[in-house]
VOGU-3710 file (C-alpha; in Angstrom, 3 decimals, decimal comma):
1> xxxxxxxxxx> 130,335/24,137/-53,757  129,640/25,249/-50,370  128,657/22,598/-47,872  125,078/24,101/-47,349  124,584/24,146/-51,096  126,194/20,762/-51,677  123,315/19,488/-49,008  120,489/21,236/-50,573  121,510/20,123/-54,087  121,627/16,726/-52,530
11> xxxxxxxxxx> 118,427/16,462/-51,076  116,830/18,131/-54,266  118,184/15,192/-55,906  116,790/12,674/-53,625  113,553/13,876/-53,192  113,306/14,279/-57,224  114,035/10,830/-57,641  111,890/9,605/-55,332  109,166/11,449/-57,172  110,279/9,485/-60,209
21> xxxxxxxxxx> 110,292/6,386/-58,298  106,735/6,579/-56,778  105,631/7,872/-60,614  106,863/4,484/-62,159  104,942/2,455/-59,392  101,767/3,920/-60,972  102,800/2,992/-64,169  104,012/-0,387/-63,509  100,155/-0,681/-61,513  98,656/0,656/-64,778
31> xxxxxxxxxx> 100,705/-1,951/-66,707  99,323/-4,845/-64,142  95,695/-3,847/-64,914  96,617/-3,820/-68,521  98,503/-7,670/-68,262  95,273/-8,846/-66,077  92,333/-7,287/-68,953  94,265/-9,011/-71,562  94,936/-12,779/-69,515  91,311/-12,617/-69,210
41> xxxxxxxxxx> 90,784/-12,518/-73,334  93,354/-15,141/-73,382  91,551/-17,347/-70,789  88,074/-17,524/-72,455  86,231/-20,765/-72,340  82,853/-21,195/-73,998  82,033/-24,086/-70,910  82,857/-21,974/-68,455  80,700/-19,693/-66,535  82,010/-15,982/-66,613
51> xxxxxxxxxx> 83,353/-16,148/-62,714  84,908/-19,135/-63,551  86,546/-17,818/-66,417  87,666/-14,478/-64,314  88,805/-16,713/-61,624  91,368/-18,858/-63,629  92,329/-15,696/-65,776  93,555/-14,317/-61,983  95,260/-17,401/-61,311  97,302/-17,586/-64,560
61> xxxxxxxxxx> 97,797/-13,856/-64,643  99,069/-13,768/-60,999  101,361/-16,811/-61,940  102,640/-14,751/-65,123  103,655/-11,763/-63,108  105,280/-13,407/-60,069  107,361/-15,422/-62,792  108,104/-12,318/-65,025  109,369/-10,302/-61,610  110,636/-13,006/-59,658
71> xxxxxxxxxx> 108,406/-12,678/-56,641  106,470/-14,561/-54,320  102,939/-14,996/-55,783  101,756/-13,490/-52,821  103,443/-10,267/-54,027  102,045/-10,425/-57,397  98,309/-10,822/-56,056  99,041/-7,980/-54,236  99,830/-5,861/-57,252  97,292/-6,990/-59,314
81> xxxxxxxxxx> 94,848/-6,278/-56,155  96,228/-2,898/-55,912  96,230/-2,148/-59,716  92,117/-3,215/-59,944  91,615/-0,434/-57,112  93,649/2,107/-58,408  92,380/1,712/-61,835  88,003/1,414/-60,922  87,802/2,950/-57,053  90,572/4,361/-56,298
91> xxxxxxxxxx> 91,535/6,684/-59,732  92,281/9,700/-57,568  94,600/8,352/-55,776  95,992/6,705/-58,963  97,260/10,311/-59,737  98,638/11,333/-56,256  101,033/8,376/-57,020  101,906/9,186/-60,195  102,653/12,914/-59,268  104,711/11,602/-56,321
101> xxxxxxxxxx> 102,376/13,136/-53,711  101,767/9,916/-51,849  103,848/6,861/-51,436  103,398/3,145/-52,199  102,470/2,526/-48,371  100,239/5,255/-48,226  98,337/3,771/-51,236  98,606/0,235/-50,369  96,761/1,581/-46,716  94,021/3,431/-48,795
111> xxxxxxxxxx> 93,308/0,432/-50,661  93,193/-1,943/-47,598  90,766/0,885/-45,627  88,513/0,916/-48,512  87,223/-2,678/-48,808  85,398/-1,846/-45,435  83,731/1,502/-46,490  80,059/1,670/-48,012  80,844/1,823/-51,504  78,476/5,245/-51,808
121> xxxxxxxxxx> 80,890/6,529/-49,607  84,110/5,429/-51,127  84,583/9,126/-52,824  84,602/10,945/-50,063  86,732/8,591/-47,849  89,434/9,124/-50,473  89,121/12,500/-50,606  90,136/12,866/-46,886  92,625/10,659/-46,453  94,515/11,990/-49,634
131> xxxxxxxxxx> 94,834/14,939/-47,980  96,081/13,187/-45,394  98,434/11,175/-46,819  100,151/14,503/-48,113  101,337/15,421/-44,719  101,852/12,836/-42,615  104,120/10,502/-42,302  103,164/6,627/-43,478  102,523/5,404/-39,602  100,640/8,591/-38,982
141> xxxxxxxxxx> 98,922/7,729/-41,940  97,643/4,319/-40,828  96,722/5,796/-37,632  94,651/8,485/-39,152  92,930/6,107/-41,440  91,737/3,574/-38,785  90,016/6,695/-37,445  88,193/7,755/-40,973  87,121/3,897/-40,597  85,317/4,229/-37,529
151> xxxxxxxxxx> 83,796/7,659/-39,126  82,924/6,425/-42,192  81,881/2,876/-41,298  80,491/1,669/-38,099  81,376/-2,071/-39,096  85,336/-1,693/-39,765  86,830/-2,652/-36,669  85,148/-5,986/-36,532  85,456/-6,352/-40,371  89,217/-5,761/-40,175
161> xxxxxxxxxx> 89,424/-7,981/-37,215  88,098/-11,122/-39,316  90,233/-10,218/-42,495  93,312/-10,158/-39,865  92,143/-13,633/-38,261  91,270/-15,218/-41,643  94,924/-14,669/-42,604  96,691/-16,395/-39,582  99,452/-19,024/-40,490  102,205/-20,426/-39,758
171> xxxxxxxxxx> 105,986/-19,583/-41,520  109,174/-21,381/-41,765  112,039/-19,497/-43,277  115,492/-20,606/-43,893  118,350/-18,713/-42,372  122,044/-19,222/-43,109  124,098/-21,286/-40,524  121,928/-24,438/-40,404  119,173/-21,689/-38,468  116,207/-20,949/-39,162
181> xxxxxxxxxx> 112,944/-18,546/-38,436  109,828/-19,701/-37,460  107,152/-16,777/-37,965  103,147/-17,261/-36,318  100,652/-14,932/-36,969  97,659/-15,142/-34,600  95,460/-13,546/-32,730  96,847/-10,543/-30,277  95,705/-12,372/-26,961  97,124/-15,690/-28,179
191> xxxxxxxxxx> 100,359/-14,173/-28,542  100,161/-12,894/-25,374  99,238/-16,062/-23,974  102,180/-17,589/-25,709  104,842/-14,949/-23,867  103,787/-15,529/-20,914  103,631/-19,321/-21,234  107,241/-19,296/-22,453  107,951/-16,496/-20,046  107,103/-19,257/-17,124
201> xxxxxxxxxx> 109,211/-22,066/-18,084  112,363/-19,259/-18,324  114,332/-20,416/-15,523  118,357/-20,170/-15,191  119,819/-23,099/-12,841  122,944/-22,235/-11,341  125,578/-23,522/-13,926  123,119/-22,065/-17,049  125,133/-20,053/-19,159  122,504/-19,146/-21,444
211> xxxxxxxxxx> 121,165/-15,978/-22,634  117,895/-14,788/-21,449  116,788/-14,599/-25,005  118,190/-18,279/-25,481  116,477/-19,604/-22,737  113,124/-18,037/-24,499  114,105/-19,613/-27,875  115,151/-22,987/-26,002  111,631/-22,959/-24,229  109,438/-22,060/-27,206
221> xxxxxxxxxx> 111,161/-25,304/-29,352  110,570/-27,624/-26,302  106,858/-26,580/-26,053  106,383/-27,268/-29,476  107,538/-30,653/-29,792  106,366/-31,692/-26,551  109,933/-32,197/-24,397  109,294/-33,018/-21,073  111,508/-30,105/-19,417  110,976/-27,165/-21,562
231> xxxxxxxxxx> 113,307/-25,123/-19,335  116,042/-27,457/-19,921  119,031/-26,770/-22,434  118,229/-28,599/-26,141  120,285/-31,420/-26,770  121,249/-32,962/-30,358  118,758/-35,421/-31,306  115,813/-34,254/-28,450  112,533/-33,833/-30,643  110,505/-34,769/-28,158
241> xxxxxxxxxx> 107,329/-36,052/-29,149  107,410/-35,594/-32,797  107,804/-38,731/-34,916  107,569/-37,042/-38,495  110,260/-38,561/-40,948  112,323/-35,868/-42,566  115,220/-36,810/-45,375  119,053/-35,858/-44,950  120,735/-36,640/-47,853  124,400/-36,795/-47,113
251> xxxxxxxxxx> 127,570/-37,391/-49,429  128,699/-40,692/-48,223  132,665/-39,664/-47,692  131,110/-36,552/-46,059  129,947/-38,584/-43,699  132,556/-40,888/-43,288  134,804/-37,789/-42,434  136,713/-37,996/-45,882  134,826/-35,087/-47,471  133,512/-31,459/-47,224
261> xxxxxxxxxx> 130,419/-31,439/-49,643  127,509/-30,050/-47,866  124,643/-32,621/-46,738  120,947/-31,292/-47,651  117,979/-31,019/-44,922  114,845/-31,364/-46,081  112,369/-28,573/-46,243  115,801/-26,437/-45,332  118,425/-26,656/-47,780  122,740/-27,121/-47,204
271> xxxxxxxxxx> 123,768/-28,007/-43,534  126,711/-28,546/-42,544  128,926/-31,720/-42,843  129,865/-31,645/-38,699  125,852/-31,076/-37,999  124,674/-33,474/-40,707  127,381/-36,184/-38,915  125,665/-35,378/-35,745  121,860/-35,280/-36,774  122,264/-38,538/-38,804
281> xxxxxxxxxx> 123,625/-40,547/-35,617  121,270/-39,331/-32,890  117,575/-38,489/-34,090  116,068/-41,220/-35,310  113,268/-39,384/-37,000  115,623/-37,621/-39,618  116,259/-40,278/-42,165  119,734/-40,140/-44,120  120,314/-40,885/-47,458  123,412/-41,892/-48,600
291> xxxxxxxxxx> 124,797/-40,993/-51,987  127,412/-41,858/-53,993  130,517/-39,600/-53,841  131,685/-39,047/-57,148  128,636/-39,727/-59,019  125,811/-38,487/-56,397  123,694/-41,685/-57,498  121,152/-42,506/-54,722  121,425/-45,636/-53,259  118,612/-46,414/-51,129
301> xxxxxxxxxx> 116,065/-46,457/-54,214  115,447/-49,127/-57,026  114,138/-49,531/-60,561  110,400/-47,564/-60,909  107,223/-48,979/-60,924  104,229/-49,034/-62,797  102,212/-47,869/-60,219  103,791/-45,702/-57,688  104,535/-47,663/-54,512  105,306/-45,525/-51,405
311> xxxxxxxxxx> 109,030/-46,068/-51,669  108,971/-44,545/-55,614  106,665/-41,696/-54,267  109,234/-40,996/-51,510  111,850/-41,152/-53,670  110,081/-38,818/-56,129  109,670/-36,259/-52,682  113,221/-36,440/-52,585  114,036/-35,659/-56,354  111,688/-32,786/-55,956
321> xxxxxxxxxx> 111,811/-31,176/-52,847  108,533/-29,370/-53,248  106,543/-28,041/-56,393  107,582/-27,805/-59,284  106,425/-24,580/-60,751  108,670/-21,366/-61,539  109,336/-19,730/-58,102  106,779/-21,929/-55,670  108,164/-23,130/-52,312  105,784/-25,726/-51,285
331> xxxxxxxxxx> 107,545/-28,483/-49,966  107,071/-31,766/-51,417  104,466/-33,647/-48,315  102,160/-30,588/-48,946  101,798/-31,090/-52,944  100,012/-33,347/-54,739  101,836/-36,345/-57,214  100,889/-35,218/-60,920  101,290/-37,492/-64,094  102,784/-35,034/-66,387
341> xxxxxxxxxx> 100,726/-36,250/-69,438  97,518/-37,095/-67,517  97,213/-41,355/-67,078  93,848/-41,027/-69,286  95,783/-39,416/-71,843  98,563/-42,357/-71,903  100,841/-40,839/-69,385  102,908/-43,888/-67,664  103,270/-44,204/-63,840  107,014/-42,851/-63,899
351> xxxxxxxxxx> 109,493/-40,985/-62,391  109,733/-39,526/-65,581  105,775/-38,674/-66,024  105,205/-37,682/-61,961  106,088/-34,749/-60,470  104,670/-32,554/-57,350  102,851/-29,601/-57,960  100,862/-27,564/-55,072  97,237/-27,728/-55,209  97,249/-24,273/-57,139
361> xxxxxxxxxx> 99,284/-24,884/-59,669  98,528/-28,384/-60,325  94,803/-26,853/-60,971  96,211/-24,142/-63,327  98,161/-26,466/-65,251  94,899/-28,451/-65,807  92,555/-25,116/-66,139  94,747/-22,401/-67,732  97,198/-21,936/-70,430  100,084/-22,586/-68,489
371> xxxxxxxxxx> 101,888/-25,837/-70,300  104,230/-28,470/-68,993  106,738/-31,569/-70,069  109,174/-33,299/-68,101  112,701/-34,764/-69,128  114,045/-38,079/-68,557  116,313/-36,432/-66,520  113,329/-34,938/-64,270  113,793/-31,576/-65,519  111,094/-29,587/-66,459
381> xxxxxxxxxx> 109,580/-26,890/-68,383  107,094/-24,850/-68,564  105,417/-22,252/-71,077  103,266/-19,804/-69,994  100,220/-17,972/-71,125  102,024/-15,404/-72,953  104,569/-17,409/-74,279  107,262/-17,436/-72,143  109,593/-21,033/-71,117  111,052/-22,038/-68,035
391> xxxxxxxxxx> 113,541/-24,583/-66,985  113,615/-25,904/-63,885  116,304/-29,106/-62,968  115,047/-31,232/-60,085  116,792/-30,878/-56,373  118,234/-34,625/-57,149  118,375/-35,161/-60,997  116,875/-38,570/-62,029  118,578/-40,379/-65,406  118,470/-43,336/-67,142
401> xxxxxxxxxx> 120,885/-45,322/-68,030  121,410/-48,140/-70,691  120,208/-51,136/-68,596  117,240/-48,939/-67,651  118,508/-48,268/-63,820  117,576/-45,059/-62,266  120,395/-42,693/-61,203  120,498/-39,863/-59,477  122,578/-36,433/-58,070  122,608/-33,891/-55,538
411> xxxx> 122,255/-30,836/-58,162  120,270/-28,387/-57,017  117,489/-26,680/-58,682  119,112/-22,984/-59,856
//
């Protein structure tokens, strides 16, 4: 094949399958709709109002997709936004996607510029920017849209302005090499603000090897927890202000320097051994936990309780690490302590009957179909609306033994 043919044939090929590609995203958002109709005949309750029962029939049907896909159920609200618009307001555009006109993006933009046009209008408004959307490019696309907004509604820019603000937050993500990501979305100007105030503690001294970008990361951590010279170097163990606890739990030959089994950071995951050593003998809000090294029991923690006493309820943080539902990373401090067969119901007070679940799902394990038990052994399962089971072992797996003592490993959750 000659090389000019070989490229054509290539890019035939390409741009066919990405035809195919943006035709099964419509069908998998026709699907969604489909999955979200039926959760709300399965989640029909006489003594609830019909918003109520539309409400919870979201929340378990946004829980059963982000399970069934293994996303964040951030994603799967998404989808099931998308596939309501696509499938009442939007139907038009519904069929660019399938025919591979229009991308993903393109529609996800459409769908986001529509919730701020007149509703009378809505028609219209698609009509233009599908033709749009045809030829340009998906960042020319957004750009052309924001104009149609200003057309079509004299409100959007401040609407869009408040959707933006009401979403602001605060991310931590784990990175490999004991790093991590810390991610702030805010307001443009505050931003700004925050450059420039980490912009003017940015100072190299004579003997400072650092990076510029360094110096910026270096400057933005001491700000935050309040050192007194933010244009300083970091040293190990200088949190500044901060007083928060936070658990280490380290092997104890690891620590002793007779073993390489990595130590665990709370709210971050493996560390390791050389920077667990270090953390563990110079910041005294970091609290280590020693385990056993063959058997991983954890020694700083006695028999349970009746009623949970702070030292079983940190203990229980610890087993956990955050909640326990299928593919939720809420750490532990932000989630509530849940008997697993409710107290009223004769649920016991024990490490066996308490787990954390985030606010959300603790309320759809009380309001939907979404069932759960727990193991002696802290693991626990779950069975969802449609009749699927999950298994999920605790970060630190609680036992019982014979004389009724409480034991306990490192295994992580898989």
């Amino acid at each position: 094949m000659e090389p000019i043919a070989r490229l054509e044939a290539a890019l035939e090929h390409i741009t066919r399958l990405e035809r195919s590609i943006r035709a099964a995203q419509a069908e998998q958002l026709h699907w969604v709709h489909e999955l979200r109709v039926a959760m709300g005949e399965v989640e029909q309750h006489p003594a609830r109002t019909d918003r109520e029962n539309r409400e919870w029939a979201d929340r378990a049907c946004s829980s059963e997709l982000a399970t069934a896909l293994r996303v964040h159920e951030r994603t799967a609200v998404r989808q099931m936004h998308d596939a309501v618009a696509l499938a009442t307001r939007l139907t038009s555009a519904a069929s660019a996607l399938a025919e591979g006109d229009v991308s993903l993006q393109q529609v996800r933009d459409l769908v986001d510029s529509v919730a701020l046009i007149p509703t009378e209008r809505v028609e219209e408004f698609e009509h233009e920017a599908l033709d749009k959307a045809r030829r340009m490019t998906p960042v020319a696309f957004r750009k052309a849209l924001r104009r149609l907004e200003h057309r079509y509604s004299s409100t959007a820019a401040v609407a869009r302005r408040q959707r933006a603000l009401d979403d602001r937050r605060l991310v931590i993500e784990s990175a490999p090499d004991g790093m991590a990501w810390v991610n702030l979305f805010c307001a443009a100007e505050e931003a700004v603000a925050i450059r420039a105030r980490v912009a003017a503690c940015v100072a190299r001294a004579a003997d400072d090897k650092r990076t510029r970008p360094q110096r910026e990361a270096d400057a933005a951590v001491a700000l935050l927890l309040g050192r007194a010279d933010a244009s300083a170097a970091p040293q190990v163990g200088d949190l500044g202000a901060v007083r928060a606890t936070v658990h280490l739990t380290i092997p104890a030959l690891s620590l002793l320097g007779h073993g390489e089994v990595p130590a665990s950071l709370d709210g971050h995951g493996p560390i390791d051994v050389e920077t667990a050593r270090l953390i563990a003998s110079h910041v005294p809000s970091i609290r280590p936990i020693l385990t056993d090294p063959v058997t991983g029991v954890v020694l700083r923690f006695g028999r349970t309780r009746r009623r949970v006493p702070a030292e079983l309820a940190e203990w229980l943080r610890l087993r956990d690490g955050g909640c326990r539902f299928p593919g939720c990373e809420k750490r532990a401090i932000a989630c509530d302590l849940d008997h697993t067969t409710a107290f009223e119901h004769g649920g016991c007070t024990d490490h066996d009957n308490l787990a954390h679940l985030c606010r959300h799902h603790h309320r759809l394990k009380h309001h939907t179909g979404w069932r759960m038990w727990q193991g002696a052994d802290g693991v626990v399962r779950w069975r969802s609306p449609a009749g699927r089971w999950f298994e999920l072992p605790p970060d630190v797996r609680a036992v019982s033994d014979e004389s009724g003592s409480e034991r306990g490993s490192t295994a992580r959750a898989g």
